[in-house]
C-alpha positions in Angstrom: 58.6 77.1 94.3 56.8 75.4 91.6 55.1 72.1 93.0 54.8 70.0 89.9 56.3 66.0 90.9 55.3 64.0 93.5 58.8 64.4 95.3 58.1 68.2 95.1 54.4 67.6 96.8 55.8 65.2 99.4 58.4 67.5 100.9 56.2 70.7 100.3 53.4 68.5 102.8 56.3 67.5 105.0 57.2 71.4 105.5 54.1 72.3 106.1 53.3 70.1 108.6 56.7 70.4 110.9 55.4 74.5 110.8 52.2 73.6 112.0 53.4 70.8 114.3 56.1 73.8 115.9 52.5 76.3 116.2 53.9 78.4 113.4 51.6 79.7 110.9 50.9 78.3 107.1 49.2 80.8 105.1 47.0 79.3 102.3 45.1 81.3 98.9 43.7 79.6 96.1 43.0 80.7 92.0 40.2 79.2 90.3 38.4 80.2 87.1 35.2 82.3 88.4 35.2 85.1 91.0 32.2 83.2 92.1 32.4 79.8 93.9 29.6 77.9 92.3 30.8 78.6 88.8 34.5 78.1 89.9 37.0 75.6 89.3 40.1 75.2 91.4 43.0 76.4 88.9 45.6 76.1 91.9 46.9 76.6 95.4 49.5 78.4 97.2 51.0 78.1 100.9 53.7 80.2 102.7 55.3 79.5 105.8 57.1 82.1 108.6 60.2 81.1 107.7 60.5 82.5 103.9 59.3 79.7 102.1 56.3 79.4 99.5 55.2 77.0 97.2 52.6 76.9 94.4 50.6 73.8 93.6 49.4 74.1 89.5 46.2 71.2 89.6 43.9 73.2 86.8 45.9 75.4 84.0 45.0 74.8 80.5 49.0 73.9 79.6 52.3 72.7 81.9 53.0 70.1 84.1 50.8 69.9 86.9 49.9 66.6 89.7 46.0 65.3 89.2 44.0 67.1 91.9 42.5 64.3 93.7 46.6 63.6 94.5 46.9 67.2 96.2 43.5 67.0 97.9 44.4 64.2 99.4 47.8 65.5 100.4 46.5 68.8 101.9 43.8 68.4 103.2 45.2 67.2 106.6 46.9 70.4 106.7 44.2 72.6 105.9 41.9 70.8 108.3 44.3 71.3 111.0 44.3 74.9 110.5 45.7 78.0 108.1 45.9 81.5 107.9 44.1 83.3 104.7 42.8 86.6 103.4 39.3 86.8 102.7 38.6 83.8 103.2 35.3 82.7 102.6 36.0 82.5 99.0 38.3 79.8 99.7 36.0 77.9 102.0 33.5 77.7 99.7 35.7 76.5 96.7 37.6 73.7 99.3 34.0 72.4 100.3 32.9 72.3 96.5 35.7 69.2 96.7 34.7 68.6 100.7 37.9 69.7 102.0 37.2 71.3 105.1 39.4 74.6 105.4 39.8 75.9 108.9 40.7 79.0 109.2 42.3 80.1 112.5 43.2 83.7 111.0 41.8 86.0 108.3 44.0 88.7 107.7 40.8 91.2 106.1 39.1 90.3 109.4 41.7 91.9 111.2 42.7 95.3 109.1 38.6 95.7 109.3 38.8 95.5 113.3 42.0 97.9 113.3 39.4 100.4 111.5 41.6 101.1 108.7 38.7 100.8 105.9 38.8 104.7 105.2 42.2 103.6 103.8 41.2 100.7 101.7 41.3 96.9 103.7 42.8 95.0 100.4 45.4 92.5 100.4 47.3 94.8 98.0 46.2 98.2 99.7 47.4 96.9 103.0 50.9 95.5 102.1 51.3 99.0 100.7 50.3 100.6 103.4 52.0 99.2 105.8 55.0 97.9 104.3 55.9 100.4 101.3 56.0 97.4 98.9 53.9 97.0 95.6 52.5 93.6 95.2 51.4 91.9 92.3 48.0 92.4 91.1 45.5 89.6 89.7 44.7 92.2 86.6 48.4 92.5 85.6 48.8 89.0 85.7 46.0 87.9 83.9 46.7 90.4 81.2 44.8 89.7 78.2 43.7 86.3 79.5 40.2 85.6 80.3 40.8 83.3 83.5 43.4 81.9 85.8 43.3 79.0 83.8 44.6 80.1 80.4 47.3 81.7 82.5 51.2 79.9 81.9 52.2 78.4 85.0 55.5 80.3 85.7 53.6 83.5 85.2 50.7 82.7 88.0 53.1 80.9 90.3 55.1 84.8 91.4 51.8 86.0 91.6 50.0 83.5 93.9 52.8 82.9 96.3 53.3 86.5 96.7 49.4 86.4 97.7 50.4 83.9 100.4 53.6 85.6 102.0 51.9 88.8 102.2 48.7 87.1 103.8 51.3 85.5 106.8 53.2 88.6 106.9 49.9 91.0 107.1 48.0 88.4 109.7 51.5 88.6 112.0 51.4 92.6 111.9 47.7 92.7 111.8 47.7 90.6 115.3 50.4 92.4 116.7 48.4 95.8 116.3 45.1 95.1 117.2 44.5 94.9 121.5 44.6 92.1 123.6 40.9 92.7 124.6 39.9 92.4 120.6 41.8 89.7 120.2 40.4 87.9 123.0 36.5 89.0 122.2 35.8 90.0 119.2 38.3 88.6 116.9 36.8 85.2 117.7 33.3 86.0 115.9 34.3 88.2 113.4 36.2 84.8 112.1 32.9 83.1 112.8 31.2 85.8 110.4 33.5 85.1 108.0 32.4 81.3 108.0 29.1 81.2 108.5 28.5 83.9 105.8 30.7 81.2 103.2 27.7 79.0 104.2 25.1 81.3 104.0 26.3 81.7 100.4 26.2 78.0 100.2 22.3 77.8 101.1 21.7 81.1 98.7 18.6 83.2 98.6 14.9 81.2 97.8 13.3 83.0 95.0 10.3 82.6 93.2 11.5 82.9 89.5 7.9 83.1 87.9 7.4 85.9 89.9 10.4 87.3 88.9 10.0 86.6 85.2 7.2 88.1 85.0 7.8 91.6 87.3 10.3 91.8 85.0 8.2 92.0 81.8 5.8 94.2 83.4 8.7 96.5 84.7 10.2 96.7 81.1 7.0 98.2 79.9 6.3 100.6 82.6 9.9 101.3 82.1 9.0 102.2 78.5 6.3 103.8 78.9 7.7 106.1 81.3 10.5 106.8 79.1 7.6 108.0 76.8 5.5 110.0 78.9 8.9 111.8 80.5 9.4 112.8 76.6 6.5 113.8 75.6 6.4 116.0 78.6 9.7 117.6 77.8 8.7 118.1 73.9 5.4 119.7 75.1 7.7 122.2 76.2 10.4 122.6 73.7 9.2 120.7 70.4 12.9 120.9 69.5 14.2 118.1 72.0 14.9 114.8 70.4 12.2 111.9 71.2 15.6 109.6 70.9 16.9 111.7 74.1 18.2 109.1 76.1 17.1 109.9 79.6 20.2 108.1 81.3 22.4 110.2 79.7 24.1 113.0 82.0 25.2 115.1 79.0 22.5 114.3 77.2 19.9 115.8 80.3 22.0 118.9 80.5 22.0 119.7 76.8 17.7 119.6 77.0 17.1 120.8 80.7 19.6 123.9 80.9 20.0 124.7 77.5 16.3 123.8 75.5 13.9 124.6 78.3 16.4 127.1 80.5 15.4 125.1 83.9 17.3 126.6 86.7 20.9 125.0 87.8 20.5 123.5 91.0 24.4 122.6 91.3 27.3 121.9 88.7 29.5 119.0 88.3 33.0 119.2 90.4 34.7 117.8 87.5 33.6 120.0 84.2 31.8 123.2 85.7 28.9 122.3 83.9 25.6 121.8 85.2 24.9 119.0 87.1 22.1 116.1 86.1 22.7 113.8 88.7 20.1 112.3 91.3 20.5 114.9 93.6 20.0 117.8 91.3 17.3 116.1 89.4 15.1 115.5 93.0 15.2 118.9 93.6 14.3 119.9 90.0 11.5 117.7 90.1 9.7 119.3 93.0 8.7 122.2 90.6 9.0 120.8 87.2 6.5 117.5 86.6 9.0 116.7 83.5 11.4 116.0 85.6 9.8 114.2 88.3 8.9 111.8 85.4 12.5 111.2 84.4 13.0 110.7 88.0 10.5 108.1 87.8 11.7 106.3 84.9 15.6 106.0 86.0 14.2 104.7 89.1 12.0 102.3 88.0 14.8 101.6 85.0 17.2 100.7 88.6 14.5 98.2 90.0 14.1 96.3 86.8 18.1 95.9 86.5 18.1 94.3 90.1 15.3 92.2 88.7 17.6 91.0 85.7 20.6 90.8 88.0 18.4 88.4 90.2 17.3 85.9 87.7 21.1 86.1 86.4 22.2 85.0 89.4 20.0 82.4 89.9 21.1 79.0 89.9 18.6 76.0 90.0 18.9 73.5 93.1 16.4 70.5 94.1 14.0 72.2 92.1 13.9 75.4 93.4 16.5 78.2 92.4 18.8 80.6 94.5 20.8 83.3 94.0 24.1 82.9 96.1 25.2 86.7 95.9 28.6 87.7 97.5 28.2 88.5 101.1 30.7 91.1 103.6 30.3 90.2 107.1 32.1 94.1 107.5 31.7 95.3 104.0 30.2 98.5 105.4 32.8 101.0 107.5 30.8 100.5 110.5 31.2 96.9 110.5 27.4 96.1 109.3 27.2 93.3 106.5 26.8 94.1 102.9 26.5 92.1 99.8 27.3 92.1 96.3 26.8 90.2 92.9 24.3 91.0 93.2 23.4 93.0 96.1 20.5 91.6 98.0 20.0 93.8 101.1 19.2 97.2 99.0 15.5 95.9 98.7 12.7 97.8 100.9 10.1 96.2 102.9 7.7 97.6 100.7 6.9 97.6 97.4 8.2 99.8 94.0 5.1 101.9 93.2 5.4 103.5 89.9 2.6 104.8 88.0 2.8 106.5 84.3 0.0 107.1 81.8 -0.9 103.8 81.4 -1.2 102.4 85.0 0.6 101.4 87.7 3.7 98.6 88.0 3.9 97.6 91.3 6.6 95.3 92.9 8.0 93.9 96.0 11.3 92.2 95.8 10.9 90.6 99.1 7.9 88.9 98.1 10.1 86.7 95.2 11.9 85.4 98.2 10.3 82.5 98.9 10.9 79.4 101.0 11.2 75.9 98.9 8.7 73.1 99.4 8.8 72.4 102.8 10.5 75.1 105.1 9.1 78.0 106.0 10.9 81.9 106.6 11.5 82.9 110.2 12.6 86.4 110.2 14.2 88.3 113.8 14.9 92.0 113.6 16.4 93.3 116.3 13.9 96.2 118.1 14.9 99.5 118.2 18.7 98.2 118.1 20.7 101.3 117.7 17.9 103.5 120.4 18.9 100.6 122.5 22.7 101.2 121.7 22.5 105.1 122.0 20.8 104.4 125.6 23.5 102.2 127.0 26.3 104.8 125.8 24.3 108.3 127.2 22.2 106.9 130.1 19.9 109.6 128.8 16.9 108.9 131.8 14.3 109.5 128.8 15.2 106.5 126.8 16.7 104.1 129.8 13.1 104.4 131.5 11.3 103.9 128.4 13.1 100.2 127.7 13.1 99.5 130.8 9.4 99.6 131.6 8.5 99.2 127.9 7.3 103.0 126.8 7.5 104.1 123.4 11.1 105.4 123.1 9.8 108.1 120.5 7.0 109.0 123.2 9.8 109.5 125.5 11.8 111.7 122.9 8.6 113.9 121.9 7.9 114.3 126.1 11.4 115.5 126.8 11.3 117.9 123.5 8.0 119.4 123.8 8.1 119.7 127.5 5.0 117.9 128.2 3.7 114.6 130.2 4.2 111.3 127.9 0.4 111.2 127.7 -0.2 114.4 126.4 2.1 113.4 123.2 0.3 114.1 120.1 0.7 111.5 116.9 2.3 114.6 115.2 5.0 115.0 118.2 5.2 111.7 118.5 6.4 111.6 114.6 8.8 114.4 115.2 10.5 112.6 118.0 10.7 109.7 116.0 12.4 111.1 113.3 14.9 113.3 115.3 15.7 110.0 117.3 16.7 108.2 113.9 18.2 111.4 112.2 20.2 113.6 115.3 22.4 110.9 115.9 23.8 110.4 112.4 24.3 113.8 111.8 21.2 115.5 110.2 21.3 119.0 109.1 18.7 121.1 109.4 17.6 121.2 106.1 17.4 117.8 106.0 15.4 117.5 109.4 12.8 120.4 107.9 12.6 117.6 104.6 12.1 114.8 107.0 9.2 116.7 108.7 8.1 119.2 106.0 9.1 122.5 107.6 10.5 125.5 107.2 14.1 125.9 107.9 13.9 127.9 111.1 11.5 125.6 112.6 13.6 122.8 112.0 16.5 124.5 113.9 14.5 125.1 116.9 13.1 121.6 117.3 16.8 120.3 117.0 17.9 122.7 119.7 14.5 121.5 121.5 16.3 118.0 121.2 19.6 118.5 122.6 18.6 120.6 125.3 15.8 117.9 126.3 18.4 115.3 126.3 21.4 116.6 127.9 23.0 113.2 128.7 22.9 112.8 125.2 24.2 116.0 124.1 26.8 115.3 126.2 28.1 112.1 125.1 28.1 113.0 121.7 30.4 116.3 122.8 32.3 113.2 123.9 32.8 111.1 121.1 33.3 114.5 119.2 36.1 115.5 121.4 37.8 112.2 121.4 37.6 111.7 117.6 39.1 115.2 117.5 42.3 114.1 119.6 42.8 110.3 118.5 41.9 110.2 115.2 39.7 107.6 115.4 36.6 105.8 117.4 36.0 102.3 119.3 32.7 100.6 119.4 31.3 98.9 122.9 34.1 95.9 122.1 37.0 97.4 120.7 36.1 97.7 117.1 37.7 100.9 115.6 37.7 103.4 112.7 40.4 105.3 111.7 38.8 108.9 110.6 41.3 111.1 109.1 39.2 113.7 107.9 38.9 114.7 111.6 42.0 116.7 110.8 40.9 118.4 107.6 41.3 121.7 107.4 37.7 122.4 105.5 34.6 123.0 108.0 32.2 120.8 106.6 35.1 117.7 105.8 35.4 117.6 109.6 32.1 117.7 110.1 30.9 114.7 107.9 33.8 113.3 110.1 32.7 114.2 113.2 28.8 113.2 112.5 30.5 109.4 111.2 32.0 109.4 114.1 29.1 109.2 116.9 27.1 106.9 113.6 30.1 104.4 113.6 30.0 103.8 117.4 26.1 103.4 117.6 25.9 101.3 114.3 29.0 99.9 114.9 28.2 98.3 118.7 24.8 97.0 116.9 26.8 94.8 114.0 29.4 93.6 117.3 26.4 92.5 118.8 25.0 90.6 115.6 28.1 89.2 115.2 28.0 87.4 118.4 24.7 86.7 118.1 25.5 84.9 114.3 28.0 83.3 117.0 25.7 82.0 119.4 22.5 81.5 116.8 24.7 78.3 114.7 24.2 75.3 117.3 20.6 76.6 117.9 19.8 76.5 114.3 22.0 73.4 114.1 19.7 71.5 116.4 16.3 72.5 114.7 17.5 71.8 111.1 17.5 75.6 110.5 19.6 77.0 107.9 20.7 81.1 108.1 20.3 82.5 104.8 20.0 85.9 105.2 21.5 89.1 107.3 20.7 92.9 106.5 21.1 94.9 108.9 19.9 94.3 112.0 17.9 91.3 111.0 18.3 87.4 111.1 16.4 85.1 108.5 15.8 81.4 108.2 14.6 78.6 106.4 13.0 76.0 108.8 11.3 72.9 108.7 7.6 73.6 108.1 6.7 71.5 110.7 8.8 72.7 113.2 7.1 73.8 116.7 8.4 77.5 115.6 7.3 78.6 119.7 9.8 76.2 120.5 12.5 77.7 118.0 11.9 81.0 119.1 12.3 80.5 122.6 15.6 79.0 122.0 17.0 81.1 119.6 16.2 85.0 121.0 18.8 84.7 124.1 21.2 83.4 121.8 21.3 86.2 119.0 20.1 88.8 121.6 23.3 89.2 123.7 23.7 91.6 126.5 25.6 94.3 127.4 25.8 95.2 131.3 24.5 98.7 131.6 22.5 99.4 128.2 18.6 98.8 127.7 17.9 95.0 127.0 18.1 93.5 123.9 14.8 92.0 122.3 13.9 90.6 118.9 10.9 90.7 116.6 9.7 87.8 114.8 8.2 87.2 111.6 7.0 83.9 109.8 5.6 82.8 106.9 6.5 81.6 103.4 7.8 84.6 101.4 9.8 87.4 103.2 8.0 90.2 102.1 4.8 89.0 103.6 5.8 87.6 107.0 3.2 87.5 109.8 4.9 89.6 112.8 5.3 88.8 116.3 6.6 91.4 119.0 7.2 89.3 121.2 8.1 85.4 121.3 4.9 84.4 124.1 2.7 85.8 120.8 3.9 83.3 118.5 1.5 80.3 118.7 2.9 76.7 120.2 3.8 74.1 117.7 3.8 73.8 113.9 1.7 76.3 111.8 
């Protein structure tokens, strides 16, 4: 139903609020003009109840009859303060505050198909009422059609479309809920709604960057991206005279017609979809071992890459209280592990350190992280969880090596090298302790051997026996992983430490190395997995903390925690009070600890391994 008269709005409220008063759920979804929040505006609103019933409120089209939206503020925002149901919804909270509505959500329907592990199958609104109910719903792309925006859309033609979105958000929370365990729905459910939340206002706060520094990396990257572009040419024209210098480098087809055909390189792979020879990353890296040419078009794509996340930076930036932020799109379970991503742009695919590239000319050199950079009067307080997913592995295997080594504070990779090599931790060499090191972060997530003998710079055969030198001097571990491996096999699918699961389907392939990938995803979900449950509580647990020393959260990749704080904030103090509460425990497994960093841009943080190192009081 169409909610365009006051008589219309009044009974709509009316039915909403005997559903809610009777505990039944009201779903709620919003269109607006921008797929981001800041630039949006609110084109119009749409709630469904249990019973059937849907209505679409029209407060921002271009054309039709619609009710001023001060009106239906006013008259929903009781409602949606008293709590709704939605999908995706920190979209929605974001726009609602824009007009300081508060939207509680008791319910997010993509929270829940994430928990139920179905992301191998796709967790969209759209994918999931497929899925699970064998019906096609409307999509925003149809409906929009040749439009631009929600806006220019006629009202009768939005209105199917947006109450649809509603129904099928009630209908997918009620089967969602009715799937997922009691033990989820009791634990975990609870923060994973949280995530959704906080990361609206994480979005809200935005990333601190440092545009002059931006501006001008990216005029320095343009012209080492030029001159690389140059020097990859000339290189390939000292060879063959007869390639084009307008050979554009970016080009797939372009790459094969000079490097297979002009200069008769060898064909390191071929493209699944025309048989031809291949030119993508993966060929060209191994090309470019033996071929300099190469390893200079290498060079210039990449640092081509770094100076388009440059550009998509300063696009993104918006300017607040004079400083500027980027308030990218953030996925409290974007990843199939349940581990955060981001997007628009992305903001977590920076390294810790810097872009090197050099070409005839010089050297540009860049760290993102360094452009991140607290306004006037806060400072960035960083905590990375240490050794996280060792920590996690421990607690599942009770491998002896690694639960003695957090427990009395050894190096874990010590520990690794002592049981691999057969020899007393303190006759570990730095060169075993490397190789234990890397075999700790590459066995569990499924290295082959050819990449372990990359990772380490051997030959093949040596890399096979160290790996069989790790699995027989870790048996507990060997065995767990037989475990997961035999379970995954049976079920189908795997459960962190709290109940999260993924679905893996290609468990049951009939191809070798399909089951395989499966199989190594498999043991990486559950470790990787149990490490974002625990952030996720901790994001919990961190808010009235940060609330109470005027902190804001910002930032979460991976495994780490950053804030903007008062610069004159006893940051000792802050510490201590925030590292029990986004360091939660699990009974059994190694204890979890934080490192701390500090300082004024995030790529140059002074670090702290432990919170008695961080000095008392204000810097």
């Amino acid at each position: 139903m169409i909610v365009e008269t006051t008589v219309q709005l009044s009974e709509m409220v009316a039915s909403l609020r005997a559903a809610q008063d009777l505990g039944g759920m009201v779903a709620f979804d919003t269109e607006a003009t921008s797929e981001r929040p800041e630039d949006a505006a609110l084109v119009g609103m749409s709630f469904a109840t249990e019973d059937g019933r849907t209505w679409y409120v029209p407060v921002g089209h271009e054309e039709g009859p619609q009710l001023p939206l001060d009106m239906v503020l006013e008259a929903v925002a009781p409602l949606l303060e008293k709590g709704v149901v939605a999908y995706g919804s920190k979209y929605d909270i974001r726009l609602m505050a824009k007009h300081n509505v508060h939207l509680n959500v008791t319910v997010d329907g993509l929270s829940v198909v994430r928990l139920l592990g179905e992301v191998d199958y796709g967790v969209g609104l759209k994918e999931t009422v497929e899925r699970w109910f064998n019906e096609q719903a409307p999509t925003f792309k149809e409906t929009l059609g040749k439009k631009t925006n929600a806006a220019e859309v006629p009202i009768e033609d939005l209105a199917p479309y947006a109450e649809a979105d509603a129904w099928n958000t009630l209908r997918v929370v009620q089967e969602g809920l009715s799937r997922l365990s009691d033990t989820v729905k009791e634990g975990l459910l609870h923060y994973e709604l949280n995530a959704m939340r906080i990361a609206a206002k994480m979005e809200d706060v935005g990333l601190p960057v440092d545009m002059e520094m931006l501006q001008e990396a990216l005029v320095r990257g343009q012209e080492a991206v030029e001159q690389l572009r140059q020097d990859a040419i000339a290189a390939l024209r000292a060879k063959n005279p007869d390639i084009s210098p307008d050979l554009n480098l970016r080009s797939s087809k372009q790459l094969q017609e000079a490097l297979f055909t002009q200069l008769g390189l060898p064909i390191v792979g071929t493209s699944k979809k025309t048989g031809n020879p291949s030119a993508n990353k993966t060929a060209l890296a191994k090309l470019a071992k033996d071929h300099p040419e190469v390893e200079l078009i290498t060079r210039y794509r990449s640092a081509a890459t770094t100076v388009s996340r440059i550009e998509e930076l300063l696009e993104a930036a918006r300017e607040r209280d004079g400083h500027h932020y980027v308030h990218a799109s953030l996925n409290p379970a974007g990843a199939a592990t349940g581990r955060w991503t981001s997007s628009s742009p992305n903001i977590q695919n920076h390294p810790r350190s810097p872009y090197v590239y050099e070409h005839s000319q010089g050297v540009w050199e860049f760290a993102v992280r360094d452009a991140i950079q607290a306004p006037p009067g806060y400072l960035i307080v960083s905590a990375d969880y240490s050794q996280i997913e060792l920590r996690v592995a421990a607690g599942f295997s009770q491998e002896p090596a690694w639960v003695e080594a957090f427990a009395t504070g050894r190096d874990v990779h010590t520990a690794t090298a002592s049981a691999i090599f057969g020899i007393p931790p303190e006759e570990v060499t730095e060169d075993q302790r490397y190789k234990g090191k890397t075999l700790n972060f590459s066995m569990l997530f499924g290295a082959t051997e050819m990449k372990v003998a990359e990772l380490l710079d051997i030959e093949k055969d040596e890399a096979a026996d160290i790996i069989n030198r790790f699995w027989q001097g870790l048996p507990n571990v060997t065995s767990w992983v037989r475990k997961v491996h035999k379970s995954a096999l049976k079920t189908g699918y795997v459960s962190t430490a709290f109940g999260r699961k993924r679905h893996l389907p290609d468990v049951f392939d009939e191809r070798e190395w399909v089951r395989d990938k499966a199989l190594r995803e498999s043991v990486n979900t559950i470790i990787q997995g149990t490490a974002a449950d625990l952030l996720k509580i901790g994001l919990t647990n961190q808010e009235p903390v940060a609330d109470h020393f005027g902190a804001q959260l910002f930032l979460v990749v991976h495994d780490q925690f950053v804030w903007l704080v008062p610069e004159d904030l006893d940051l000792r103090a802050f510490a201590e009070a925030m590292e029990p509460a986004i360091c939660p425990q699990l009974p059994g497994f190694p204890t979890i600890l934080a490192d701390w960093g500090i300082g004024e841009r995030l790529g140059r943080l002074q670090k702290y391994d432990s919170v008695s190192s961080i000095p008392v009081g204000a810097p």
